[in-house]
C-alpha positions, 0 to 999 in steps of 0.5 A: 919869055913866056913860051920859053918858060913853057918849053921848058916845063914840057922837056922837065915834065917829059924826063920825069915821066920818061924817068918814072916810066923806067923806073917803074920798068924796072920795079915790075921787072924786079917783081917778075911782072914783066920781063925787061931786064934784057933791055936794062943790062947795058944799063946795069952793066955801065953801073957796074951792077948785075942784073938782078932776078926777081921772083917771077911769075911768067914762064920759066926761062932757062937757068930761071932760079925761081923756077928750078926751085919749083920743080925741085919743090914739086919733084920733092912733093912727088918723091914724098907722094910716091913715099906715102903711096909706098906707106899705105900700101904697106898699111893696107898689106898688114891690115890684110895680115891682121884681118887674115890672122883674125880670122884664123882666130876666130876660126881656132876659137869656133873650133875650141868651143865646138869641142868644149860643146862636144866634150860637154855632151861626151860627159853628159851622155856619159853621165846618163849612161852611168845613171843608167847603168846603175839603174838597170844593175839595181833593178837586175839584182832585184829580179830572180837569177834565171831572169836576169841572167836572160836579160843579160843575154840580150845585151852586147858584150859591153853593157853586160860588163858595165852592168856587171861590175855596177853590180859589184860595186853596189854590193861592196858598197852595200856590204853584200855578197855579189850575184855576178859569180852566180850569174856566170853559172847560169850562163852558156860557159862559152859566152860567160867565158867571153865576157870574163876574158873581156872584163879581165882585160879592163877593156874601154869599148868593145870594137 
């Protein structure tokens, strides 16, 4: 009786082991750990069940569910690696063009300033040369005709008109009679003749 007992512990002992073996085949199998589900579809199929697909994490087989999401996830991560490559080369595209129209600024700016400069040196000279002007009519009308006559025809045709007609205005200023009529007189007529011509034109420069 005894050993009959025993028997019967082992084959009870036996099922449940053989019953937790299959068991937990097919948990790992649900989880995706092994891959036995072709070893329990008649199994499933007696029950009037499909077999289900676990997540998993072994190779892909064909028609694997998980497996045609992950590439549909990394196909998506490369289409939106491709889009941000394609936005930072637009990026780096308008930056050249800020950089480029920066530069062209700066550039327009230089430019600017260096007139500014220039103009600025254009009205001091000319400043200095109305000071000076001034200054050389004065000290002419101060100096016997015949000498300022002769040092007037030393000059160019220009300065003689600039210094000629400060002379004048001093004289209107002043309220005195102008020396410039005199002077003409004095002069060879064909030279006074040319700069009467010259003054009569009103010229800017004399080329």
């Amino acid at each position: 009786m005894a050993g009959r007992g025993t028997v019967g512990r082992v084959i009870v002992l036996f099922i449940l082991i053989l019953l937790l073996a299959v068991g937990g085949l097919l948990w790992f199998d649900y989880l995706g750990i092994v891959q036995s589900r072709q070893y329990f579809a008649p199994l499933y199929r007696l029950m009037g069940r499909e077999p289900r697909a676990g997540v998993t994490t072994l190779p892909a087989e064909p028609g694997d569910l998980d497996a045609d999401r992950i590439a549909k996830r990394l196909e998506a991560i490369d289409l939106r690696s491709q889009e941000l490559d394609l936005r930072q080369s637009d990026i780096d595209r308008k930056e050249g063009e800020v950089t480029q129209k920066a530069q062209e600024l700066d550039d327009r700016l230089a430019s600017v300033e260096e007139k500014e400069r220039s103009f600025a040196e254009n009205v001091r000279q000319a400043d200095d040369r109305t000071t000076n002007i001034n200054q050389i009519a004065v000290y002419l009308n101060s100096m016997p005709p015949k000498s300022a006559v002769a040092e007037l025809l030393a000059m160019d045709d220009q300065d003689v008109i600039d210094i000629l007609r400060q002379v004048e205005a001093n004289a209107a200023r002043d309220g005195k009679t102008s020396s410039v009529s005199y002077w003409f007189s004095l002069m060879p007529a064909d030279r006074a003749a040319e700069i009467q011509r010259k003054m009569a034109n009103k010229p800017v420069s004399i080329q």
